[in-house]
CHARMM internal coordinates of N, CA and C (Angstrom, degrees):
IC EDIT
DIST 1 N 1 CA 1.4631
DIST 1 CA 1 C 1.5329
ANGL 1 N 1 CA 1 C 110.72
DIST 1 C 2 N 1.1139
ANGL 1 CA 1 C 2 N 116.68
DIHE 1 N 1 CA 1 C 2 N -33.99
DIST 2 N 2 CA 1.6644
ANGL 1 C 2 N 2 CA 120.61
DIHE 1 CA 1 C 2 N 2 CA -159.45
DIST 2 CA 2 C 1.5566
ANGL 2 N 2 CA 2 C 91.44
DIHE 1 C 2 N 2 CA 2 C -84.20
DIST 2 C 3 N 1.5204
ANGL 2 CA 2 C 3 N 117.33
DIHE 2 N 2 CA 2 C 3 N -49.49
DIST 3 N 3 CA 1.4763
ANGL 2 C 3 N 3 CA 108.82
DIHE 2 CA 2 C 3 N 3 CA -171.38
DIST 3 CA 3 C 1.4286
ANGL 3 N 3 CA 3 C 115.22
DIHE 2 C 3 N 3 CA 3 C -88.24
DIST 3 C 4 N 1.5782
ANGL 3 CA 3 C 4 N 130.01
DIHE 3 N 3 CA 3 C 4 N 30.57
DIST 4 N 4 CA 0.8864
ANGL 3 C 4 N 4 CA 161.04
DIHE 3 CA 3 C 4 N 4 CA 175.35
DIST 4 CA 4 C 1.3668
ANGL 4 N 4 CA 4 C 103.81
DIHE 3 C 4 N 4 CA 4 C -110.12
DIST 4 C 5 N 1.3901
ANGL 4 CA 4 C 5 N 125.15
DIHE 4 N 4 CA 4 C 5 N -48.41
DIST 5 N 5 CA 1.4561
ANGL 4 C 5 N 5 CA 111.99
DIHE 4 CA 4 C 5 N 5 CA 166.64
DIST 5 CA 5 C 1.0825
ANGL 5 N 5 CA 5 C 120.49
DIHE 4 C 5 N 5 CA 5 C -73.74
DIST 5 C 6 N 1.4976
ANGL 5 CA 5 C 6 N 126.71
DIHE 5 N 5 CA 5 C 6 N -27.43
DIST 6 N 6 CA 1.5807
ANGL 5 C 6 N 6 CA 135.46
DIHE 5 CA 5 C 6 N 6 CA -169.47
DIST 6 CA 6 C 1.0428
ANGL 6 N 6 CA 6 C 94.26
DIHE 5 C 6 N 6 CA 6 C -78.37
DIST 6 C 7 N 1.2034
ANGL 6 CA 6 C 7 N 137.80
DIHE 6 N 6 CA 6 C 7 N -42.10
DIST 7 N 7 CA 1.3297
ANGL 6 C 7 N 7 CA 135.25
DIHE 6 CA 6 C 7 N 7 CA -163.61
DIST 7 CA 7 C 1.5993
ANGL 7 N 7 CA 7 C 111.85
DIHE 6 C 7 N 7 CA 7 C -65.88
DIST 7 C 8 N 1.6920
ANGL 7 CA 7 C 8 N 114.50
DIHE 7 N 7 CA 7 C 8 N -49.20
DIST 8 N 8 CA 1.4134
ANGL 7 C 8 N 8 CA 133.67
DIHE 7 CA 7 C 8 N 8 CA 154.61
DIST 8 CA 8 C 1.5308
ANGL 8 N 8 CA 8 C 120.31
DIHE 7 C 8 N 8 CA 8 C -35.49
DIST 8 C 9 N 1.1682
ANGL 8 CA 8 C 9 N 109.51
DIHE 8 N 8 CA 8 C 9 N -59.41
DIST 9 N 9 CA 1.5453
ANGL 8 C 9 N 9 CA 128.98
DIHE 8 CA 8 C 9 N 9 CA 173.81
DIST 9 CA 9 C 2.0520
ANGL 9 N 9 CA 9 C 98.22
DIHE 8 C 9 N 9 CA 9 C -52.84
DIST 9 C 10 N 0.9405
ANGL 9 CA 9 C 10 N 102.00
DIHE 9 N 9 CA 9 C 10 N -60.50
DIST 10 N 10 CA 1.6592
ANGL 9 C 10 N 10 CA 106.35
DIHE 9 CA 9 C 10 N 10 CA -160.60
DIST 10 CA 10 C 1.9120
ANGL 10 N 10 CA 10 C 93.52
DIHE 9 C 10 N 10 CA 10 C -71.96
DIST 10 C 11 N 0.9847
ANGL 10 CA 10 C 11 N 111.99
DIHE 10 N 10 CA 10 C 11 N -34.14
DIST 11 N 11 CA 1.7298
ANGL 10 C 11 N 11 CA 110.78
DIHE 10 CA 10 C 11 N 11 CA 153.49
DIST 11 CA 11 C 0.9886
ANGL 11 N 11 CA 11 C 114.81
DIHE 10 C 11 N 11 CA 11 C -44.78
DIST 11 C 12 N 1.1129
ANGL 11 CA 11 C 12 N 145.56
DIHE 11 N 11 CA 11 C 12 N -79.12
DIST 12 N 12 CA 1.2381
ANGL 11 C 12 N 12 CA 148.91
DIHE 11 CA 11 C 12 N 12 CA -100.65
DIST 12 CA 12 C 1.8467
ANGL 12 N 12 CA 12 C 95.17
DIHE 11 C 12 N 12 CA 12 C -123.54
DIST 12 C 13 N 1.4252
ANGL 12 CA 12 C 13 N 117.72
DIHE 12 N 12 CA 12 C 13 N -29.32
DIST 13 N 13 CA 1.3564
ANGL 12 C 13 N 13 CA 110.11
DIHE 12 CA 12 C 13 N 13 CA 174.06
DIST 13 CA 13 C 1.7643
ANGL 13 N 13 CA 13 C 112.68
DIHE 12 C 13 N 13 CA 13 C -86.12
DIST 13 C 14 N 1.6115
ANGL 13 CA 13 C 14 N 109.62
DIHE 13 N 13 CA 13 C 14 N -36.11
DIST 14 N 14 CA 1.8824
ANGL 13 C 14 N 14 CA 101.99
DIHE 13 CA 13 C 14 N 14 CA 155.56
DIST 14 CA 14 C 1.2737
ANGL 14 N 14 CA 14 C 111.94
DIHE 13 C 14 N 14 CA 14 C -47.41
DIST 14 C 15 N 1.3045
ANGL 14 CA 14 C 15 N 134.66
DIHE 14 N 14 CA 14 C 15 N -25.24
DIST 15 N 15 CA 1.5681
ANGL 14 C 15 N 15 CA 126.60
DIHE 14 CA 14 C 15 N 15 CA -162.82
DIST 15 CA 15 C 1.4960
ANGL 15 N 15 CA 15 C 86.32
DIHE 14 C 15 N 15 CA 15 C -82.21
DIST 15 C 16 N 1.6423
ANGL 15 CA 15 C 16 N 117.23
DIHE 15 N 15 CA 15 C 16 N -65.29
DIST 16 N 16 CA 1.2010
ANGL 15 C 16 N 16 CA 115.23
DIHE 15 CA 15 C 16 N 16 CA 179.58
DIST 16 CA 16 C 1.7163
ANGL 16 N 16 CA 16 C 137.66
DIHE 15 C 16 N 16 CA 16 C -61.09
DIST 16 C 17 N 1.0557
ANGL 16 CA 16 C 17 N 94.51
DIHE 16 N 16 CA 16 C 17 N 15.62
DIST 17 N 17 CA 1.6490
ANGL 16 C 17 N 17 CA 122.83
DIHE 16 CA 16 C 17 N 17 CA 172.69
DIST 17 CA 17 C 1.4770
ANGL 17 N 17 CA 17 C 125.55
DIHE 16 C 17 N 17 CA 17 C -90.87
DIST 17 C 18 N 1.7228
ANGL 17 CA 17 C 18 N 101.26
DIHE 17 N 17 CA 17 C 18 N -55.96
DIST 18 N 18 CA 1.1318
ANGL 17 C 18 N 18 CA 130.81
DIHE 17 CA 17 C 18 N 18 CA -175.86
DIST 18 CA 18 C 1.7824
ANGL 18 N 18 CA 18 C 99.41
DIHE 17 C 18 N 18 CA 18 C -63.18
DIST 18 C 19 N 1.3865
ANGL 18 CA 18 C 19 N 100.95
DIHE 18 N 18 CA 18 C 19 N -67.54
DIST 19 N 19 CA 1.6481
ANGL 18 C 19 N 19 CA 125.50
DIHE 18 CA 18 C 19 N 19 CA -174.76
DIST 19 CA 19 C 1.9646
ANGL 19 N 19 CA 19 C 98.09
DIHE 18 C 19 N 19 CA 19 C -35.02
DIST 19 C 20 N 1.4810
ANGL 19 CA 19 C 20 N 109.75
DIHE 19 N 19 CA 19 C 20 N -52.65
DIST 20 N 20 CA 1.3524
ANGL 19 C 20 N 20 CA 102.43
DIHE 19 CA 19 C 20 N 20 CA -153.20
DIST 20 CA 20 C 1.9587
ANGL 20 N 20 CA 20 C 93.53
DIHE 19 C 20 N 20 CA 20 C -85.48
DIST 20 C 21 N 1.5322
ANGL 20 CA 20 C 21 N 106.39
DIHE 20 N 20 CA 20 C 21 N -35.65
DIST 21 N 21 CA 1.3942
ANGL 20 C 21 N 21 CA 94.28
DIHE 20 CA 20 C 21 N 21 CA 172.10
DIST 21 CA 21 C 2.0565
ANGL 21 N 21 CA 21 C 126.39
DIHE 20 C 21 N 21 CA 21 C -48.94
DIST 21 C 22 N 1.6184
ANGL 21 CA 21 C 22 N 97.06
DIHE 21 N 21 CA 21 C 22 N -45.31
DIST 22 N 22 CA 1.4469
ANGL 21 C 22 N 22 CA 90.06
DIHE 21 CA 21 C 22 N 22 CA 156.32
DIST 22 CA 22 C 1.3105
ANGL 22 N 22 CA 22 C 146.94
DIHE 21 C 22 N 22 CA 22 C -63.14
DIST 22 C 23 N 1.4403
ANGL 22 CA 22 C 23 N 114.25
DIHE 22 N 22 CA 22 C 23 N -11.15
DIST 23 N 23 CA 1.3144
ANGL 22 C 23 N 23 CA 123.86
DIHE 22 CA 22 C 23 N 23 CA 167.06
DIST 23 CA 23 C 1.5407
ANGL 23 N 23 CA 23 C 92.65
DIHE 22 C 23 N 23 CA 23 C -91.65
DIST 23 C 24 N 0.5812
ANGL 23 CA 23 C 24 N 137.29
DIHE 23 N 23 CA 23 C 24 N -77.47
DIST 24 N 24 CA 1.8762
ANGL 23 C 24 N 24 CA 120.03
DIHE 23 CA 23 C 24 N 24 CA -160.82
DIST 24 CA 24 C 1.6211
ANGL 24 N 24 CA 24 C 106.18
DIHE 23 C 24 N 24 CA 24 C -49.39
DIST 24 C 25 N 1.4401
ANGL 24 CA 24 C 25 N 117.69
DIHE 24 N 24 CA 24 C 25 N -21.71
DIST 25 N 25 CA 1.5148
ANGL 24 C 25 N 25 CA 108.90
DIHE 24 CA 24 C 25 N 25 CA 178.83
DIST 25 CA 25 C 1.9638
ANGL 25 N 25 CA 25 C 106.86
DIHE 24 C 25 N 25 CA 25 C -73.85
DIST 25 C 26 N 1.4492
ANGL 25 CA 25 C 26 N 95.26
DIHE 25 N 25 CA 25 C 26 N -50.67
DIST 26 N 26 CA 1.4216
ANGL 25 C 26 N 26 CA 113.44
DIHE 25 CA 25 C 26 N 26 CA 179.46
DIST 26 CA 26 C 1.6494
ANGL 26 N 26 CA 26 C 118.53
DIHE 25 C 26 N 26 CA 26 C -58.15
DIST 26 C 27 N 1.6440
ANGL 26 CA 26 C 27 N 108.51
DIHE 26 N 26 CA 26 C 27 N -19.82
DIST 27 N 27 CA 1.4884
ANGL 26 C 27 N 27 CA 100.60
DIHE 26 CA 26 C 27 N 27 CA 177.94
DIST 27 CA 27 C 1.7083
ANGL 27 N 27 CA 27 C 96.81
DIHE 26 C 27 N 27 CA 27 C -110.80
DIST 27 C 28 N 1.8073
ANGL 27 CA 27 C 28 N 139.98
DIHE 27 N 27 CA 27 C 28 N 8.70
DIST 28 N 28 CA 0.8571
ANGL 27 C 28 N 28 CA 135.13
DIHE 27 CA 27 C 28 N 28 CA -169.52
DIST 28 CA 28 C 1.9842
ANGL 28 N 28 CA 28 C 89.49
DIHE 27 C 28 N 28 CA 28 C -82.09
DIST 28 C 29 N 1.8393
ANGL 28 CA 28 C 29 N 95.12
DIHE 28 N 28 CA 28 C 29 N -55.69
DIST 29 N 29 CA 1.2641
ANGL 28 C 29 N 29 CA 106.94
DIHE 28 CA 28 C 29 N 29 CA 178.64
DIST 29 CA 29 C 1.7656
ANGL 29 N 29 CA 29 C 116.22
DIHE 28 C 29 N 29 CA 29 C -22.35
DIST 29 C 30 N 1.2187
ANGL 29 CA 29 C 30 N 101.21
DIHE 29 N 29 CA 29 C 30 N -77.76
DIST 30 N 30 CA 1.3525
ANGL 29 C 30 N 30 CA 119.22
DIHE 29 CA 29 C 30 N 30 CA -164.61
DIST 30 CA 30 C 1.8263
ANGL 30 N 30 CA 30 C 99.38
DIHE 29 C 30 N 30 CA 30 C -67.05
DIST 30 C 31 N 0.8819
ANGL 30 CA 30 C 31 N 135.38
DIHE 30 N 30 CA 30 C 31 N -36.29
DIST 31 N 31 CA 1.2340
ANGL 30 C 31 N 31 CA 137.15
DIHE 30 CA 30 C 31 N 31 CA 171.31
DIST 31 CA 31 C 1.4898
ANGL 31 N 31 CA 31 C 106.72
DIHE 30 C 31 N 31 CA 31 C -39.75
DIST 31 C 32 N 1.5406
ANGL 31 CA 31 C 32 N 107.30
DIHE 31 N 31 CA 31 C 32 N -58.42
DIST 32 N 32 CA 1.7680
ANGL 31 C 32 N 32 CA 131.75
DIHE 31 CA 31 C 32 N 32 CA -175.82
DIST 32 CA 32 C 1.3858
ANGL 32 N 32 CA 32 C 93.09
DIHE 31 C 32 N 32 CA 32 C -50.71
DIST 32 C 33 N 1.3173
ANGL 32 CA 32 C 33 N 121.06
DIHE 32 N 32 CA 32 C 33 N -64.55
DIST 33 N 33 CA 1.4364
ANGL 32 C 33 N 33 CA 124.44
DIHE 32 CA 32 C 33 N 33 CA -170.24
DIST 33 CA 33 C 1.3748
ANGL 33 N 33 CA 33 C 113.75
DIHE 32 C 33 N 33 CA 33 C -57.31
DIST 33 C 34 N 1.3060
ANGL 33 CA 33 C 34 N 114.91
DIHE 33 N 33 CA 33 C 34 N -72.50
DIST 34 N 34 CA 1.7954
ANGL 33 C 34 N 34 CA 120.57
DIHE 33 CA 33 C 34 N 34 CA 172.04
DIST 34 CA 34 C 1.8709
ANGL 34 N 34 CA 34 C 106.84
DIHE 33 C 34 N 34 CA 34 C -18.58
DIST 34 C 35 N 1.5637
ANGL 34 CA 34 C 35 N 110.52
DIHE 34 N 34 CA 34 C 35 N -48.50
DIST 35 N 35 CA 1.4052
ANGL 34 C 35 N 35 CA 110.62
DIHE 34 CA 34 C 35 N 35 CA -171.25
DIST 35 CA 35 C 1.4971
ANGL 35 N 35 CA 35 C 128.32
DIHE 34 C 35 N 35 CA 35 C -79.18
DIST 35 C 36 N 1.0842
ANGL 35 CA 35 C 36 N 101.26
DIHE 35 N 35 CA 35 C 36 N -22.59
DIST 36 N 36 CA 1.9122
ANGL 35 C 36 N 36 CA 122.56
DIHE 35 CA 35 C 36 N 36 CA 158.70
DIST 36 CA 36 C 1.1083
ANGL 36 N 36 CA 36 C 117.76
DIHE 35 C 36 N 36 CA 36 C -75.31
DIST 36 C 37 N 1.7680
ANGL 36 CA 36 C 37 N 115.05
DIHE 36 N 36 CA 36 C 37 N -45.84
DIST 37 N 37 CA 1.6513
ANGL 36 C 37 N 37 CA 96.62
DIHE 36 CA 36 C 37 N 37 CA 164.53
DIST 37 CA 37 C 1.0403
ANGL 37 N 37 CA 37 C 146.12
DIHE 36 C 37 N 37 CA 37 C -89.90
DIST 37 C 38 N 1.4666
ANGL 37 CA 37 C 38 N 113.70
DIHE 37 N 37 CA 37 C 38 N 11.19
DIST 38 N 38 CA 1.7501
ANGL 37 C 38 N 38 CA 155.56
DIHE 37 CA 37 C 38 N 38 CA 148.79
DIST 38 CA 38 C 1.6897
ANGL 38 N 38 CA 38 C 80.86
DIHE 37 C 38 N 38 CA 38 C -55.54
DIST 38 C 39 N 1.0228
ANGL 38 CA 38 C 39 N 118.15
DIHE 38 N 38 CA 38 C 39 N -98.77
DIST 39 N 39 CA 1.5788
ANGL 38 C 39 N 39 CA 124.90
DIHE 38 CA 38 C 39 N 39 CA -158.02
DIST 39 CA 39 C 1.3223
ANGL 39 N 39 CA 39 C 106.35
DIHE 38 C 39 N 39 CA 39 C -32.56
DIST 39 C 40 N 1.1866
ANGL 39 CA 39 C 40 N 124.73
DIHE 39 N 39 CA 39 C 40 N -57.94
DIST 40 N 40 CA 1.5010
ANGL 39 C 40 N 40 CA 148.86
DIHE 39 CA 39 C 40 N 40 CA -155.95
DIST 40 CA 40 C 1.7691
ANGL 40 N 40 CA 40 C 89.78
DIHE 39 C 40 N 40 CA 40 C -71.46
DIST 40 C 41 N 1.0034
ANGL 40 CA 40 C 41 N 107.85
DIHE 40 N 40 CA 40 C 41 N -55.05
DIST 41 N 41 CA 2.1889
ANGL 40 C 41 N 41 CA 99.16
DIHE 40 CA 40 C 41 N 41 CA 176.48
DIST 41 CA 41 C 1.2644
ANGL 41 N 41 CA 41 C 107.95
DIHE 40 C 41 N 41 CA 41 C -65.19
DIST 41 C 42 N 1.7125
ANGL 41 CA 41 C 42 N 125.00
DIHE 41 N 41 CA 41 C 42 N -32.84
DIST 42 N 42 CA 1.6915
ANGL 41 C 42 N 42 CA 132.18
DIHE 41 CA 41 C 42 N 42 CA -173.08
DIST 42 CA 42 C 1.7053
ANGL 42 N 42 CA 42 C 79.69
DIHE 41 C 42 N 42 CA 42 C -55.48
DIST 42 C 43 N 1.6240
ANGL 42 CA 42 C 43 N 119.54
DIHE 42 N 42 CA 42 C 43 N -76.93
DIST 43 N 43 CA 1.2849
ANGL 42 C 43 N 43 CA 100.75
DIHE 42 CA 42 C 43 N 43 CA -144.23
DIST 43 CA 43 C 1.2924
ANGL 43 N 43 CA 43 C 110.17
DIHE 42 C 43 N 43 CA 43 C -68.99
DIST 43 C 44 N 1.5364
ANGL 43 CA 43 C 44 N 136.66
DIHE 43 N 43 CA 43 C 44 N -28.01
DIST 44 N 44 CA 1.2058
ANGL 43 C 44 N 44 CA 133.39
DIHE 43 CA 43 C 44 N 44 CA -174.89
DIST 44 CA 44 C 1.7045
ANGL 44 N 44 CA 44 C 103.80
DIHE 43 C 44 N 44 CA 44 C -53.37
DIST 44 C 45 N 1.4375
ANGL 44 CA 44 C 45 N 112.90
DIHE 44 N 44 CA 44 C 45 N -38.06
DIST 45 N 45 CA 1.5339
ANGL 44 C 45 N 45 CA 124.85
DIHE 44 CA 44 C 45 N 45 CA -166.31
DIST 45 CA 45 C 1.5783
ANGL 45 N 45 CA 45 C 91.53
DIHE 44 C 45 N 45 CA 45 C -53.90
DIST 45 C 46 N 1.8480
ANGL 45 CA 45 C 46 N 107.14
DIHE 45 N 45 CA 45 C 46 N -67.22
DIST 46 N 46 CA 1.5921
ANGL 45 C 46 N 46 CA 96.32
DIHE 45 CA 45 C 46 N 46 CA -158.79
DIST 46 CA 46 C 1.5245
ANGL 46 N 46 CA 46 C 109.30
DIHE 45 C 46 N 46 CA 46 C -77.55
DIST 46 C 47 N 1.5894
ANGL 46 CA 46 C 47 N 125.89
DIHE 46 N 46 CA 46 C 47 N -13.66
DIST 47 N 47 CA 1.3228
ANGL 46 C 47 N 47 CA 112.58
DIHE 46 CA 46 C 47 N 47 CA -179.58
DIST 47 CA 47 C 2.0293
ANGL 47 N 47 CA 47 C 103.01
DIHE 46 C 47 N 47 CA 47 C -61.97
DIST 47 C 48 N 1.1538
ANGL 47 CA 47 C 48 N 105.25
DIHE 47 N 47 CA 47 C 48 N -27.63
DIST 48 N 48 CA 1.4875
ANGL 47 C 48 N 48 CA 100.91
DIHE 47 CA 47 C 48 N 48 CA 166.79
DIST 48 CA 48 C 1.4832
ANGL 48 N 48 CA 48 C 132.44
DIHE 47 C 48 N 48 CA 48 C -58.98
DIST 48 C 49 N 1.1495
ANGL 48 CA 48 C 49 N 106.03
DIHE 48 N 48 CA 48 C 49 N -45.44
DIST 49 N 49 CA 1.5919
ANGL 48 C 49 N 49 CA 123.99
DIHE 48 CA 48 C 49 N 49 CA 178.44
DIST 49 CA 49 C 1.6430
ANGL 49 N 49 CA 49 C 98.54
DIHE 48 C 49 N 49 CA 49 C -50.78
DIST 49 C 50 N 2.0093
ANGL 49 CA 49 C 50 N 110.31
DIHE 49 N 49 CA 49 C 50 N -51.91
DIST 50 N 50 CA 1.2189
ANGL 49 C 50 N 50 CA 91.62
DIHE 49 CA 49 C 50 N 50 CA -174.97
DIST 50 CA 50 C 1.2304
ANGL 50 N 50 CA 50 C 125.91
DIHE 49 C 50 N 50 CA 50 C -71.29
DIST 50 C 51 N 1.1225
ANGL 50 CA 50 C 51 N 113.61
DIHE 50 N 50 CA 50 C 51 N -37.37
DIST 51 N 51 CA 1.9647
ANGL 50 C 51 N 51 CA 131.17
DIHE 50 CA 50 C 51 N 51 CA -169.87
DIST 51 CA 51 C 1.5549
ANGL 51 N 51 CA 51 C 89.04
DIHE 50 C 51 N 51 CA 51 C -53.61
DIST 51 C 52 N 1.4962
ANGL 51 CA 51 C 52 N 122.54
DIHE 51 N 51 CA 51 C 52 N -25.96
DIST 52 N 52 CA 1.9046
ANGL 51 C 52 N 52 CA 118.30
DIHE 51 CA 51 C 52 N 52 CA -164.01
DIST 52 CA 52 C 1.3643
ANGL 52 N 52 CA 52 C 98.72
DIHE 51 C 52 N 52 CA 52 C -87.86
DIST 52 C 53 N 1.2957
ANGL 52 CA 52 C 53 N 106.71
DIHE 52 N 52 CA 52 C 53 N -24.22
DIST 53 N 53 CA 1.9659
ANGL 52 C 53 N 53 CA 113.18
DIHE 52 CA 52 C 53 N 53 CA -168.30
DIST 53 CA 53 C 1.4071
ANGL 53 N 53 CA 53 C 70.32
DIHE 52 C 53 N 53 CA 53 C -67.21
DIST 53 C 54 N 1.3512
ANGL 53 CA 53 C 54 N 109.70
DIHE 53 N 53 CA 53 C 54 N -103.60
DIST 54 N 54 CA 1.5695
ANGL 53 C 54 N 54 CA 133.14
DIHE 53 CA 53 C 54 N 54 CA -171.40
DIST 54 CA 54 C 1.4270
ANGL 54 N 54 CA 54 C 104.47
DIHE 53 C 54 N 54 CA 54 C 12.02
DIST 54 C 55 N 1.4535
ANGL 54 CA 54 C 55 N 113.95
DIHE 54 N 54 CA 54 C 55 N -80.40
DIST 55 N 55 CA 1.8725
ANGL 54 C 55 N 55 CA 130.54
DIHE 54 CA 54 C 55 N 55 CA 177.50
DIST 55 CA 55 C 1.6542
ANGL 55 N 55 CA 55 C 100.40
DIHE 54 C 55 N 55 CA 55 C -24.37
DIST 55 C 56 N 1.6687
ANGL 55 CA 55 C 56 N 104.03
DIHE 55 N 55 CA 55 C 56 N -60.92
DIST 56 N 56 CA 1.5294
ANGL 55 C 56 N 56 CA 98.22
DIHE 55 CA 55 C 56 N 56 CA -155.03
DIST 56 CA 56 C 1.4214
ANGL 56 N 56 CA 56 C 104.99
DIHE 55 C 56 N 56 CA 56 C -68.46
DIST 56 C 57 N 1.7176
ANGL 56 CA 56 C 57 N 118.83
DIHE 56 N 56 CA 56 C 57 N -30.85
DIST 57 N 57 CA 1.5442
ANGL 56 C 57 N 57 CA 124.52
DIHE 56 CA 56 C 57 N 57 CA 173.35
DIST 57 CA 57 C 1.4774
ANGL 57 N 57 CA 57 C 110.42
DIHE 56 C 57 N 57 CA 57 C -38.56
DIST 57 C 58 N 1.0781
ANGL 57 CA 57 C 58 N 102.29
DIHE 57 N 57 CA 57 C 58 N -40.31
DIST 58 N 58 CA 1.5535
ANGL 57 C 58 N 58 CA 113.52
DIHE 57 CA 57 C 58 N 58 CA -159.38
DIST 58 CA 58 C 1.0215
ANGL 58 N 58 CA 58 C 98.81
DIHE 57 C 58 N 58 CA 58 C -50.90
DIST 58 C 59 N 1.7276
ANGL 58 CA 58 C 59 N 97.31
DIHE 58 N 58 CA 58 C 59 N -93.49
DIST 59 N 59 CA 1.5353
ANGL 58 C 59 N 59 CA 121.45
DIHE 58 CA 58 C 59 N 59 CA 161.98
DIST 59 CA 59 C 1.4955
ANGL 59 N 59 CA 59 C 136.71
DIHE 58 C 59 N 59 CA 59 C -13.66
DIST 59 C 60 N 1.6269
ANGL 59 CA 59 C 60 N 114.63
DIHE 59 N 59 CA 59 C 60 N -19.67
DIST 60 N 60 CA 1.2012
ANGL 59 C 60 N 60 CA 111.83
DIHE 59 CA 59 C 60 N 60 CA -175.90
DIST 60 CA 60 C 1.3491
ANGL 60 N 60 CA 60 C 101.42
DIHE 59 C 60 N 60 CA 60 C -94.95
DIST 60 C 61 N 1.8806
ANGL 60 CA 60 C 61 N 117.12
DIHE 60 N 60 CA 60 C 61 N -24.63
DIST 61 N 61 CA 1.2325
ANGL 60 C 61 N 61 CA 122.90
DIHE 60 CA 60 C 61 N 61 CA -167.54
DIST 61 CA 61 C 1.4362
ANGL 61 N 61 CA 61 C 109.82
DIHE 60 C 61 N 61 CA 61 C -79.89
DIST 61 C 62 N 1.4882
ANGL 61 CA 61 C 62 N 109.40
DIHE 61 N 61 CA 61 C 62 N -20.49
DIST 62 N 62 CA 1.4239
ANGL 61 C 62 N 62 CA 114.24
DIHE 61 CA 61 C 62 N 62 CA -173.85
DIST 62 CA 62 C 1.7796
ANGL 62 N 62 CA 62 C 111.22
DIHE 61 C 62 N 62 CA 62 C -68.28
DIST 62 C 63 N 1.5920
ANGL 62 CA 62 C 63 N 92.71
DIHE 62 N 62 CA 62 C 63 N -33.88
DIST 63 N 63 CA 1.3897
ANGL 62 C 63 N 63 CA 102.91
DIHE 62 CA 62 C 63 N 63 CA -171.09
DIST 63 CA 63 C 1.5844
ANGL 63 N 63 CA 63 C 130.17
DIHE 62 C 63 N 63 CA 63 C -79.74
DIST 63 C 64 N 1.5449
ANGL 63 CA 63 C 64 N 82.11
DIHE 63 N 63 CA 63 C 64 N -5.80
DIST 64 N 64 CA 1.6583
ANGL 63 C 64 N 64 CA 112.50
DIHE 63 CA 63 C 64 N 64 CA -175.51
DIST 64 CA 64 C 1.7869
ANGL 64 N 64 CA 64 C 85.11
DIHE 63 C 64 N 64 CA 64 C -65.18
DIST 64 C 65 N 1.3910
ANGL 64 CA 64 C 65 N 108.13
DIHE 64 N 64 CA 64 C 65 N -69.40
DIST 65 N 65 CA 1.1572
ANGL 64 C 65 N 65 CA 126.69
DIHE 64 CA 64 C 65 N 65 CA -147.52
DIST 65 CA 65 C 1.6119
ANGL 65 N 65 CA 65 C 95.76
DIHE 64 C 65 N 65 CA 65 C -80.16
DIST 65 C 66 N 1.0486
ANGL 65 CA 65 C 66 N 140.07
DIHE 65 N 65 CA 65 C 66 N -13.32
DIST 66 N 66 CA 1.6692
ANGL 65 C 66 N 66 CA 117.45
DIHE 65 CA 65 C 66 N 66 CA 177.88
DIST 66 CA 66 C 1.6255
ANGL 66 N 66 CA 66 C 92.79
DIHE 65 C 66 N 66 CA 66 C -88.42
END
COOR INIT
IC SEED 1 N 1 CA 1 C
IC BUILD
């Protein structure tokens, strides 16, 4: 009976081992990701800013000249 519970017991904390190692693997993942596609909008953000500088450059030069 007793090593029938130990045996249960020593189950049941690998399960709870396993379980919490997959959540820290599963939220390391998505963490990784969240931070690249943070980065990945940063640069899309400022490659915009420039392409908008650029536009208004344009535009001001065009206006020079009409």
């Amino acid at each position: 009976m007793m090593k029938t519970i130990k045996n249960t017991s020593i189950n049941l904390l690998n399960q709870i081992a396993v379980s919490k190692h997959e959540k820290e693997k599963h939220h390391a993942k998505f963490s990784n990701l969240n931070k690249s596609t943070i980065a990945n909008h940063k640069i899309d953000y400022e490659k915009m800013k420039s392409d908008n500088k650029k536009m208004q450059h344009r535009i001001r030069e065009q206006m020079k000249h009409n």
